[in-house]
C-alpha positions as CSV (number, residue, x, y, z in Angstrom):
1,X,142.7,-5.3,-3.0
2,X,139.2,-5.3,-1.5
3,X,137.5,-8.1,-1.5
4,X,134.2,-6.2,-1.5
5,X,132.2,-5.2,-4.8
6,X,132.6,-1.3,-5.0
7,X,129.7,1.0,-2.8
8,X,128.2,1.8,-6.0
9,X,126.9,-1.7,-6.8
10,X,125.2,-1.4,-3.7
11,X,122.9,1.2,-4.6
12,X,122.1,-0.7,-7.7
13,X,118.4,-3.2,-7.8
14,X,120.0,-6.9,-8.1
15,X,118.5,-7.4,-11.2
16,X,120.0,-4.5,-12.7
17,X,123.4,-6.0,-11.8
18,X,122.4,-9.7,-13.1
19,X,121.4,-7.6,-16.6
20,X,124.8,-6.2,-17.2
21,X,126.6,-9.3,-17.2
22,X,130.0,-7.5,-18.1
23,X,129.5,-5.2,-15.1
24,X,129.1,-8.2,-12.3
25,X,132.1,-10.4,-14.2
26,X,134.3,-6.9,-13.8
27,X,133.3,-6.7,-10.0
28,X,133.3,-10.4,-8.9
29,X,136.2,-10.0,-6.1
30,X,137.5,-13.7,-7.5
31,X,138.2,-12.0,-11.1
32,X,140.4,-8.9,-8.7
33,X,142.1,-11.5,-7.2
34,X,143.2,-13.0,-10.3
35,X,143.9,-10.0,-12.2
36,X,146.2,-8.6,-9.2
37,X,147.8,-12.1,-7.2
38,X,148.5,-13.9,-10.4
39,X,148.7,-11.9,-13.9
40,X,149.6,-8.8,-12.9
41,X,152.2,-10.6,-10.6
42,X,153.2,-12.8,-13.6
43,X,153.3,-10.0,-16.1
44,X,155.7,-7.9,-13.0
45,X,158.1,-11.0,-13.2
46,X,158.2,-11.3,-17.4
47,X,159.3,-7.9,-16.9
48,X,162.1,-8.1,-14.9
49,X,163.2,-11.1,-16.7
50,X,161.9,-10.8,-20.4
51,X,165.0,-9.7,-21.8
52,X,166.6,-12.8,-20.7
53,X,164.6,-15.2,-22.6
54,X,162.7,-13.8,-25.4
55,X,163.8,-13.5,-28.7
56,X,163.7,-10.0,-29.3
57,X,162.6,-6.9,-28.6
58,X,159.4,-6.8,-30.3
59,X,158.7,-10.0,-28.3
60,X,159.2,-8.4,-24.7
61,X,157.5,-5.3,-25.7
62,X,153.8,-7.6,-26.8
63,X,154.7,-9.3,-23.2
64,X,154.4,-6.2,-21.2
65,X,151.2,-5.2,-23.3
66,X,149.4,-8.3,-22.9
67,X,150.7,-9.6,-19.4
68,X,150.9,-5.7,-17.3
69,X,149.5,-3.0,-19.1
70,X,146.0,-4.6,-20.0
71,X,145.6,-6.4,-16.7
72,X,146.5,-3.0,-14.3
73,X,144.0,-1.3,-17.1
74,X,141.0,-4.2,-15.7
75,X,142.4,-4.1,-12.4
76,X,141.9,-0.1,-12.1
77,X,138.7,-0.2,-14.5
78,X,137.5,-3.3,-11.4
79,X,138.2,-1.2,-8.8
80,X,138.3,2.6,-9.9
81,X,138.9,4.0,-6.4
82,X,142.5,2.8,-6.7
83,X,143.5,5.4,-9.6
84,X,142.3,8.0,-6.7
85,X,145.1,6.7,-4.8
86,X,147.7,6.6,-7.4
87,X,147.4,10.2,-8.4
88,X,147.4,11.4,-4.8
89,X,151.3,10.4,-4.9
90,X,153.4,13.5,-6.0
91,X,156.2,10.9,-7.6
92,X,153.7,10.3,-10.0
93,X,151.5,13.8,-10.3
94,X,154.8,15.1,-11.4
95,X,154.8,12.4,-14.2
96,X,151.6,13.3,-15.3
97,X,153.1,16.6,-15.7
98,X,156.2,15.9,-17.3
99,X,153.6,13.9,-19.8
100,X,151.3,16.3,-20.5
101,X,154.2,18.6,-21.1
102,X,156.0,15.9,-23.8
103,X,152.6,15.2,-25.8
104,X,152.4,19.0,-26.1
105,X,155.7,19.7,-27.7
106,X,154.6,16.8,-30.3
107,X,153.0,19.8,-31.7
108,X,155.9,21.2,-33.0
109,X,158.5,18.5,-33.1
110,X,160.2,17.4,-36.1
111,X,159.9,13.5,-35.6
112,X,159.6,11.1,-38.1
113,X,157.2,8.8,-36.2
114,X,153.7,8.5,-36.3
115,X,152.8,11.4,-33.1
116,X,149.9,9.3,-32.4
117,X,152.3,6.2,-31.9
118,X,154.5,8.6,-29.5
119,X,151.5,9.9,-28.0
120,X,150.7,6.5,-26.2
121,X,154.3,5.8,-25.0
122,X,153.3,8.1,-21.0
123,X,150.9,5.7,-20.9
124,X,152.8,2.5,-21.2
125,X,155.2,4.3,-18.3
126,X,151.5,4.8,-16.3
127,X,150.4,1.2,-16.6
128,X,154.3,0.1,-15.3
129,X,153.7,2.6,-12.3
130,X,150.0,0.9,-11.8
131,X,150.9,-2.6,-12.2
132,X,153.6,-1.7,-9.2
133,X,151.0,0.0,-7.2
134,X,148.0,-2.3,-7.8
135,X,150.5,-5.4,-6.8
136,X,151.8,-3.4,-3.5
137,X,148.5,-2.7,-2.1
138,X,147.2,-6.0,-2.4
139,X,150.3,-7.1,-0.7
140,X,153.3,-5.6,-0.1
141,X,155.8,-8.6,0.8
142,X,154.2,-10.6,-2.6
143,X,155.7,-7.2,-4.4
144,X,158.7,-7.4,-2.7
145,X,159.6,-11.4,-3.0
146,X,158.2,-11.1,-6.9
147,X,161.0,-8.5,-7.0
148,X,163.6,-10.5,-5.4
149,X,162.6,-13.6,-7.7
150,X,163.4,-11.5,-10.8
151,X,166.7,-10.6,-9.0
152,X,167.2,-14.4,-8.9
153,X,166.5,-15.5,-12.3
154,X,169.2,-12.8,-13.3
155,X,171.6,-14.3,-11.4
156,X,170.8,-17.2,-12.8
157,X,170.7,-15.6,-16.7
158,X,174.0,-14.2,-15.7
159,X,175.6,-17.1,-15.3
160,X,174.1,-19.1,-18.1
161,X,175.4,-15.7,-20.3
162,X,178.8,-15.8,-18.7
163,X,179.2,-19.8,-19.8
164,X,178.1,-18.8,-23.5
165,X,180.5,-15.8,-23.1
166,X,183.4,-18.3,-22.4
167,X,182.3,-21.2,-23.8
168,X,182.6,-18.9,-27.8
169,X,184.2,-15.4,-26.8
170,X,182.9,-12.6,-28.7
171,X,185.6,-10.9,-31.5
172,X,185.9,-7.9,-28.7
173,X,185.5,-9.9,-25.9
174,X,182.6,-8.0,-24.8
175,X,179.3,-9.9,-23.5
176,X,176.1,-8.9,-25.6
177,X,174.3,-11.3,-23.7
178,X,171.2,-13.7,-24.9
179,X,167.9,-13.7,-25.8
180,X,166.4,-9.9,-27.0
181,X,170.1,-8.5,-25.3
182,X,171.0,-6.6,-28.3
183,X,174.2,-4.8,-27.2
184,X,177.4,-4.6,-24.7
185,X,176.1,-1.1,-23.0
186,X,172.4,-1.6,-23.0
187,X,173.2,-5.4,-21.7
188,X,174.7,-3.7,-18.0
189,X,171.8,-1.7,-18.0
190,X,169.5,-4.4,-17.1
191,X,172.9,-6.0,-15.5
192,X,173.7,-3.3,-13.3
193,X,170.4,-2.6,-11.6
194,X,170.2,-6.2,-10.4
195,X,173.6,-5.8,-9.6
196,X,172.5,-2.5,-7.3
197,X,169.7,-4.4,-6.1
198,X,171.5,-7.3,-4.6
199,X,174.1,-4.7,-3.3
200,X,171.3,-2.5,-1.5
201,X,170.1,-6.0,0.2
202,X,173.3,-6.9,1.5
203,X,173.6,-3.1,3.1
204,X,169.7,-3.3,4.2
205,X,169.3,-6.5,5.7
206,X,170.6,-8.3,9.0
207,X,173.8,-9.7,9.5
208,X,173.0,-13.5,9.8
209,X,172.6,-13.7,6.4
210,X,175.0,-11.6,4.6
211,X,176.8,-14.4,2.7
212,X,172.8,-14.5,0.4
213,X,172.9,-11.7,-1.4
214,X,176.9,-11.5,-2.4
215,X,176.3,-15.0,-3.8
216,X,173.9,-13.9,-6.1
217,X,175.7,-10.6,-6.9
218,X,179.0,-11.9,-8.0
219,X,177.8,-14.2,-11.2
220,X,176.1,-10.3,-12.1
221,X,179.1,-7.9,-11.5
222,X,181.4,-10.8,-13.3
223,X,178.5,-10.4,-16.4
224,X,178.9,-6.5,-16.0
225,X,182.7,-6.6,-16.1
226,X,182.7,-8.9,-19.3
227,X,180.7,-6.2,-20.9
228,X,183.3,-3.9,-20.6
229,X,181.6,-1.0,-19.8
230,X,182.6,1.6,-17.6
231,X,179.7,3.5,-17.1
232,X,177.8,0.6,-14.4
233,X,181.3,0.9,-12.7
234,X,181.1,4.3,-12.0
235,X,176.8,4.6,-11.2
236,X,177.8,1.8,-8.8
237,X,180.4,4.1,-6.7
238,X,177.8,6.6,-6.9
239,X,175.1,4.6,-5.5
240,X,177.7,3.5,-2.5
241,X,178.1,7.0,-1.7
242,X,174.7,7.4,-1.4
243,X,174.2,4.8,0.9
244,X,176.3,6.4,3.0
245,X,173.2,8.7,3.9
246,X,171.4,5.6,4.4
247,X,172.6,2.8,6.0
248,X,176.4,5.0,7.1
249,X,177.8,2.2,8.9
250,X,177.1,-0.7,6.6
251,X,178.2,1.2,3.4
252,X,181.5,2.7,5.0
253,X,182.8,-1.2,4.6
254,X,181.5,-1.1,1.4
255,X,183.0,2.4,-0.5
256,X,186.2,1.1,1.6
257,X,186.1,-2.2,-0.5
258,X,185.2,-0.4,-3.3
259,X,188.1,2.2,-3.1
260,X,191.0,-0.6,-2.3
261,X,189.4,-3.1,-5.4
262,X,190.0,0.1,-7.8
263,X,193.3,0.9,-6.5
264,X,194.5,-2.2,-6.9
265,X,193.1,-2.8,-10.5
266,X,194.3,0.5,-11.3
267,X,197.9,-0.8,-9.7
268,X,198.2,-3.9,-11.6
269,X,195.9,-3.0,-14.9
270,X,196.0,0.5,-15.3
271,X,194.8,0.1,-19.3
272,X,191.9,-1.4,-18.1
273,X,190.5,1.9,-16.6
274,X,192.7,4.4,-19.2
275,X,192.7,2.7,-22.3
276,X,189.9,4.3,-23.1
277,X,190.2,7.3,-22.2
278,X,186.9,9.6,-21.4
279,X,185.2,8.2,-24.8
280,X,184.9,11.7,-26.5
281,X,182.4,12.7,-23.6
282,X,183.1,16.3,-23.1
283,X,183.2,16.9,-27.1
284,X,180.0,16.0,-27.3
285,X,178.4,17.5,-24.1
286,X,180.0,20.9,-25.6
287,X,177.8,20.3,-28.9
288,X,174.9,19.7,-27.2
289,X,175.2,22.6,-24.9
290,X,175.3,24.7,-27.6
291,X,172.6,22.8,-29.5
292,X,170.4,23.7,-25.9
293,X,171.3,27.6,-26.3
294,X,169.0,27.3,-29.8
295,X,165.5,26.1,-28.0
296,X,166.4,26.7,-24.4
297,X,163.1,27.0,-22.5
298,X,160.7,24.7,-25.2
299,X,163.2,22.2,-26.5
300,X,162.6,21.2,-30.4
301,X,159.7,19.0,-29.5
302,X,159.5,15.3,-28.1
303,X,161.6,12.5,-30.7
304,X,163.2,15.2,-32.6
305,X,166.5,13.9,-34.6
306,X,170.4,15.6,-33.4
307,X,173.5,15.0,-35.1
308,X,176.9,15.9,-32.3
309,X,180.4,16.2,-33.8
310,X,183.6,15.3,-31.8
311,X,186.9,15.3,-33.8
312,X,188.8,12.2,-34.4
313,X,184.6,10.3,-33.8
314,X,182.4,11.9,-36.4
315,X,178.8,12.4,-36.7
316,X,177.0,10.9,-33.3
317,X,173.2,10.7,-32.7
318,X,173.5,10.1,-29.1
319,X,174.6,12.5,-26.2
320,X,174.8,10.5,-23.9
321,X,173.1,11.7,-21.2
322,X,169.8,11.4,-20.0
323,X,169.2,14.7,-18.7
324,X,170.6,16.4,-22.0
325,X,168.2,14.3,-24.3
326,X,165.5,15.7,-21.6
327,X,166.7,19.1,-22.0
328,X,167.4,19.1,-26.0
329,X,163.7,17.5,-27.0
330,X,161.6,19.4,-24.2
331,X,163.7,22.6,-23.3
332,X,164.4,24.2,-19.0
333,X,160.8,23.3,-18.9
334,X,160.6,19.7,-19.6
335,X,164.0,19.5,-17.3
336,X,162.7,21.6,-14.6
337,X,159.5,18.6,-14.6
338,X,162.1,16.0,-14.7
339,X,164.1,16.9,-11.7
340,X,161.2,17.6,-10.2
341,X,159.8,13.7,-10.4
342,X,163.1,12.1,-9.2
343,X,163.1,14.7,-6.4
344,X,159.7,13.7,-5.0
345,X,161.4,10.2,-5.2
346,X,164.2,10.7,-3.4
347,X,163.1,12.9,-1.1
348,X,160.3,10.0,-0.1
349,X,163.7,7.9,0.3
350,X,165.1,10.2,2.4
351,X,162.1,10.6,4.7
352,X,161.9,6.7,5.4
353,X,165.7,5.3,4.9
354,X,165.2,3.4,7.7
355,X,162.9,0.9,6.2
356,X,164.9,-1.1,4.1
357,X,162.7,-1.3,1.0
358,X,163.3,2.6,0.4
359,X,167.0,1.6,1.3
360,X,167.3,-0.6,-1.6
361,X,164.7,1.1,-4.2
362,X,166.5,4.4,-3.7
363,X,169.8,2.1,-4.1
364,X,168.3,1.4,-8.0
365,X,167.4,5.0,-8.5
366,X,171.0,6.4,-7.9
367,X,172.5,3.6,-10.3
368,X,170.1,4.9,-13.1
369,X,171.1,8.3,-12.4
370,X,174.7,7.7,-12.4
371,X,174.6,5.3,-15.5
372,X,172.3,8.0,-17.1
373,X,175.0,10.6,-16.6
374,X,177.4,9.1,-19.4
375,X,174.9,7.0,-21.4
376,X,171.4,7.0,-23.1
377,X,169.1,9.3,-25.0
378,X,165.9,7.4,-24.9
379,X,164.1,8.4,-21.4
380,X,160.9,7.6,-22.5
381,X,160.2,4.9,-24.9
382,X,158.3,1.5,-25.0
383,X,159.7,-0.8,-22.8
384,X,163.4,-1.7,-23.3
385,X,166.5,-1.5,-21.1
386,X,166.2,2.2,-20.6
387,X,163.2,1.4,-18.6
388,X,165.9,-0.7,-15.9
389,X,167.6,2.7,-15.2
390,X,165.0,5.1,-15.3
391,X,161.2,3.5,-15.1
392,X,161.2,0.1,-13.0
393,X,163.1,2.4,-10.2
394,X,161.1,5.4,-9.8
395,X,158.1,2.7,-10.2
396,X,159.3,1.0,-7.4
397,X,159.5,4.6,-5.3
398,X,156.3,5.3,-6.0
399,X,155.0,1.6,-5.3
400,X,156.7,1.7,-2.2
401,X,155.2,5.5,-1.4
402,X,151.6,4.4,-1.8
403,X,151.9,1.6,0.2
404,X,153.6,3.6,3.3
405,X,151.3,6.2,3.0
406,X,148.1,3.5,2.6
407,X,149.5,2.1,5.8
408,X,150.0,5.4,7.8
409,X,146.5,6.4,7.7
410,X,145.1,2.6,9.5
């Protein structure tokens, strides 16, 4: 950030300044440094990493209050010019949008919840894009190695998780993970885009050092596997196709590794991959299709309740699929506004895959797309694991948009 105390102080007498004590503590440049290079950068790692070691939920979500959204609040109330900056990126204008558009149809949604508490959940999504935006300006490789040393630490959790796993194997022998992990599925959420991210480094980066970053993916895809979902396996082979677009050459190795490990698994373990079968997918895609017929172009309003029928499963709660939830609770419109942000995103990818930080955050943004296509109903919520497919990617896109475009015009 700017060292400097913003023009208008300037203007001001000094001993108006010295008479507003809050005012100069807000302004003194040590207090931005602080706030920015230490809190916010703290708060950014608790983040990535919360789920790990706190207790529970509840825990992780008081963390991100107190350690990211009040300190990019100061940081942006310090230094007001910078909100200027973040609303200039479309990425995040077509947030705002899709925001303004949610809190609206809370006027004639049937939730349960208190309106007012769903009411401040865009913001807890602003203060994540902020926090990312704030810390990026100040100083863009300090983002990037806070980034990598959450990436780290869940190697590290993934292989203190997979030594519990073993140590006193789960009834199902699936890995719910420690700490406020709650579940198999929403455990390779978080899982998975450290598992993309460590993937997207090894395509981005040189070839001297290639052996790094598929050391610390393996402990993560062996904590993924022992999961036992399928859905990381398949937002994976999406992302590697995507990659394709962005680094060809690199990736080719990689969907070519990809396509003999599955032929051979499917070879010598074909239950592993057909056991299963499609998990009553299509039944309940077909119910909530028909469900979107009834509100097509409004939605039933923000947190409204569904039930979904498939025969031989019952009642479900849960389409799993991000952009049908979208669809169901805010109608065409609140879809249209949807596609529309992760456009901007990827089309900002597009337009600078050869840097690799757009290599790899584009990376994470396909895996949450492709996980998002078989899974989850909560797109926006307080912070939980949803936010690792959907939230802490397109953050990332829009961090890393602000800073290009802060450095083109010097």
């Amino acid at each position: 950030m700017d060292a400097k105390m913003p023009a208008f102080c300037n203007v001001l007498p000094v001993r108006t300044v010295h008479s507003i004590p809050l005012l100069s503590w807000l302004v003194a440049p040590a207090v931005s440094h602080f706030v920015v290079r230490r809190w916010l950068v703290l708060g950014y790692l608790a983040l990535l990493t919360g789920l790990f070691w706190l207790s529970n939920g509840s825990l992780y979500t008081k963390v991100f209050y107190a350690l990211v959204a009040f300190p990019a609040l100061l940081a942006l109330i310090q230094n007001p010019r910078r909100l200027g900056v973040l609303v200039r990126e479309p990425l995040l204008l077509a947030f705002l949008a899709f925001s303004a558009w949610l809190l609206i149809s809370l006027t004639w949604s049937g939730t349960d919840n208190d309106p007012e508490g769903l009411a401040k959940r865009p913001l807890y999504v602003f203060m994540l894009f902020a926090s990312s935006a704030l810390i990026i300006l100040e100083d863009r490789e300090l983002f990037l190695r806070v980034f990598r040393a959450g990436a780290v630490l869940a190697t590290v959790a993934a292989l203190v998780n997979l030594f519990l796993y073993f140590m006193e194997p789960p009834p199902d022998w699936r890995l719910v993970g420690a700490g406020a992990l709650r579940n198999p599925l929403l455990t390779s959420h978080v899982f998975g885009m450290f598992c993309a991210y460590w993937i997207a480094v090894w395509l981005a980066r040189d070839a001297r050092q290639d052996w790094l970053p598929i050391l610390f993916c393996l402990p993560i895809l062996a904590a993924l596997m022992a999961t036992g979902s399928r859905t990381p396996l398949m937002a994976l082979a999406l992302m590697s196709l995507w990659m394709l677009i962005m680094v060809p050459r690199r990736a080719a190795y990689l969907v070519a590794a990809g396509i003999i490990v599955v032929v051979a698994s499917f070879l010598a373990f074909p239950e592993l991959l057909l056991q299963r079968g499609v998990s009553f997918r299509p039944q309940l895609w077909t119910d909530a299709l028909h469900q979107v017929g009834q509100h097509l172009w409004i939605g039933t309003g923000y947190d409204s309740s569904f039930t979904f029928q498939a025969e031989g499963l019952g009642t479900m709660r849960d389409p799993h699929n991000v952009e049908l939830a979208v669809v169901l609770e805010l109608g065409l419109v609140g879809l249209l506004l949807w596609l529309l942000m992760y456009g901007f995103g990827l089309w900002r990818c597009l337009s600078q895959r050869k840097q690799p930080g757009f290599q790899i955050a584009s990376a994470m943004l396909i895996y949450g797309i492709g996980a998002g296509l078989t899974e989850g109903s909560s797109f926006l919520s307080r912070p939980n694991e949803s936010w690792f497919l959907i939230w802490i990617p397109l953050s990332l896109v829009a961090a890393l948009s602000i800073s290009q475009r802060a450095l083109d015009k010097r």
